[in-house]
C-alpha positions as CSV (number, residue, x, y, z in Angstrom):
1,X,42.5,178.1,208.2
2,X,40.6,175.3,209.9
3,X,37.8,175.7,208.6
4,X,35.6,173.2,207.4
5,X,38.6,171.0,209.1
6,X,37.8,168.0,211.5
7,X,39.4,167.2,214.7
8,X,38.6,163.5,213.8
9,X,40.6,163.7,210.6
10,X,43.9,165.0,212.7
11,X,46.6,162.9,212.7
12,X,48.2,164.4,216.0
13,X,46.2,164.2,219.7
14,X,49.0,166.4,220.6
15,X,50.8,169.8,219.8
16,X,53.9,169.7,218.5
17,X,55.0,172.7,219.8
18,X,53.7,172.9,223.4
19,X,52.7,168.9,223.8
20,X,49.2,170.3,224.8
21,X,46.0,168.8,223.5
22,X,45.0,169.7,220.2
23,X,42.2,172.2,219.5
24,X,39.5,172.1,216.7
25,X,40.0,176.0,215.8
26,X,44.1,175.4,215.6
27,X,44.0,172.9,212.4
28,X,46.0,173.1,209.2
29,X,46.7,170.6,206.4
30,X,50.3,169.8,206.0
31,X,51.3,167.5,203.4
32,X,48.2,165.9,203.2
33,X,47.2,165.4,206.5
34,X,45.1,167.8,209.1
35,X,47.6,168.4,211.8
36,X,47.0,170.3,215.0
37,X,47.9,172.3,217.4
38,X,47.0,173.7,220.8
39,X,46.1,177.3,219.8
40,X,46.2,179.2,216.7
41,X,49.3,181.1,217.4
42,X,51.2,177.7,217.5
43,X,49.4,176.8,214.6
44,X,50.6,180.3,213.1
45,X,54.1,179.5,214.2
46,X,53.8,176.1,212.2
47,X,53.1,177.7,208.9
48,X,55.4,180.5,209.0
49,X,58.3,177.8,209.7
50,X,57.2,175.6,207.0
51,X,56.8,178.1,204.4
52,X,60.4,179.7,205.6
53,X,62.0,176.6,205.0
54,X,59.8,175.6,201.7
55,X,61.4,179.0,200.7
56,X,65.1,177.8,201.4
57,X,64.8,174.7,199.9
58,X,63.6,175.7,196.7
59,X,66.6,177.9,196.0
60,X,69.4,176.5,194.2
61,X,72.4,176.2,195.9
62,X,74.4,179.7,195.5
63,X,71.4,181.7,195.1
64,X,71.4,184.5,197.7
65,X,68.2,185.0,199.8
């Protein structure tokens, strides 16, 4: 997942998730923008979250899951 990311391109000094610094092997690109985290199982947390909820919100409303 990070690779060939920077830790100079990350937009985030900080993790969202644990409000550690940021590590170079926990980056991901999220709308455009290399965002990290502390570890890569925070980082793994991210992306299963965001792709749960990219899920939800592309159903139309009455659509079962």
């Amino acid at each position: 997942m990070a690779e060939g990311l920077k830790l100079a391109d990350c937009i985030n000094e900080t993790c969202p998730w644990s409000g550690e610094p940021v590590s170079a092997d926990s980056l991901i690109v999220y709308q455009d923008n290399v965002v990290g985290f502390c570890n890569p199982g925070c980082r793994d947390k991210f992306q299963k979250a965001v792709q749960l909820f990219d899920g939800i919100a592309s159903q139309r409303p009455g659509e079962a899951n």
